[in-house]
N, C-alpha and C positions, 0 to 999 in steps of 0.2 A: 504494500500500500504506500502510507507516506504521500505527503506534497498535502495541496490545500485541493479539495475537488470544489472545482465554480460548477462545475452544473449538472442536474436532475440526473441525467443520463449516469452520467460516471459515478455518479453517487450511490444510485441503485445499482448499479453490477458491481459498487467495490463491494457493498453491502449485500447481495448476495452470497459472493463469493465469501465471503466472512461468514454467511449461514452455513454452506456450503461443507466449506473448510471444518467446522464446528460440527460437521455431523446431521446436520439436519439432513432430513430427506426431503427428496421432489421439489426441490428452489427453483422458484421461477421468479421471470421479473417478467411483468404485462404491463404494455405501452398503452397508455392511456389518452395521451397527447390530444389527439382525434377524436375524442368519444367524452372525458371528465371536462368540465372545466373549471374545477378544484383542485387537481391535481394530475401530475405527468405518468407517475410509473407508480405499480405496487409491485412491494417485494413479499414473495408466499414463501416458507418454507413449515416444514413438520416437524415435531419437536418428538421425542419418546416419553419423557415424562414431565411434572411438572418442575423437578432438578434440572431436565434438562433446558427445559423452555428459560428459566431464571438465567442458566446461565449464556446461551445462547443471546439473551438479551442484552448482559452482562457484555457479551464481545462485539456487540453491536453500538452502544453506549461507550465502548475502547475507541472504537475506529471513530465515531461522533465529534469526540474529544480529541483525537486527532486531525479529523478534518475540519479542527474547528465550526463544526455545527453544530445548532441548539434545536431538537426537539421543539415542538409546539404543546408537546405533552409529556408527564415524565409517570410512565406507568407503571407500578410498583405490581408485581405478580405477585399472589396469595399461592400458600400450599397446594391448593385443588385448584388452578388459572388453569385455563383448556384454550386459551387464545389473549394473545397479547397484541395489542397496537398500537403501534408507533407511528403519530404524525410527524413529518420533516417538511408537512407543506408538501411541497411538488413531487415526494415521495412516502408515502405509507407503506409502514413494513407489517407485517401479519406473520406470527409467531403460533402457529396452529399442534394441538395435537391429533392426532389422526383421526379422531371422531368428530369434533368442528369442523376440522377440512371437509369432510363428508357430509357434515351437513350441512353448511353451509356453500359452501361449493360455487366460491368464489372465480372461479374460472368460465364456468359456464353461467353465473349472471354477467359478467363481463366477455362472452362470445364473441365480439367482435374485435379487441384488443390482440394485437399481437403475443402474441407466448414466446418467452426465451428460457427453455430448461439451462438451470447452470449445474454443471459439474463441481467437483471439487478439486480436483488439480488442475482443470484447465481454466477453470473460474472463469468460463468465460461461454456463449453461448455455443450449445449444442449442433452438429449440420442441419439438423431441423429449419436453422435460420440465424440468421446472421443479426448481428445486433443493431435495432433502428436506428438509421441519422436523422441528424437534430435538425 
């Protein structure tokens, strides 16, 4: 990581890839740009439990702090949290365990949004698609 990120984009794939990296499953980042106009990208990842969701937000909250940016919210996760969100403004992050994702199912009310699954070594999107210009 490292540097200052100025915009939405880079923000949400450094912040993936820090889900990513940490374990989560199924990280994607959906481009919103086209479709919200509150907001640019959401970042979804899956968490295993509620330890893991804390701390997963925990390295999210690292990288923040690094890239000197300030949340619009500072969400404190309870023992039994099943989903976490983070506004950054032009990027909301979503910290799900696998039965919120499901139900909730964020992906398919946002249909028409581009999808970029990220990996965790290459932190970076999948051949599925290559990552939107700005």
């Amino acid at each position: 990581m490292g540097g200052f990120v100025s915009d939405s984009k880079s923000l949400a794939f450094n912040i993936a890839s820090v889900l990513a990296e940490h374990k989560a499953s199924d990280v994607v980042v959906m481009d919103l740009r086209g479709i919200a106009g509150w907001t640019d990208f959401f970042v979804i990842g899956t968490c295993t439990s509620s330890a893991h969701l804390r701390g997963l937000a925990r390295f999210v909250d690292e990288l923040l702090d690094q890239e000197k940016q300030k949340p619009l919210n500072k969400p404190v996760a309870t023992e039994d949290e099943s989903w976490l969100l983070q506004d950054l403004g032009d990027v909301i992050v979503h910290i799900m365990n696998k039965d919120a994702r499901g139900f909730y199912e964020l992906e398919k009310l946002w249909f028409k949004a581009p999808v970029f699954h990220i990996e965790a070594e290459a932190g970076r999107p999948e051949t599925a698609g290559q990552a939107p210009q700005a």
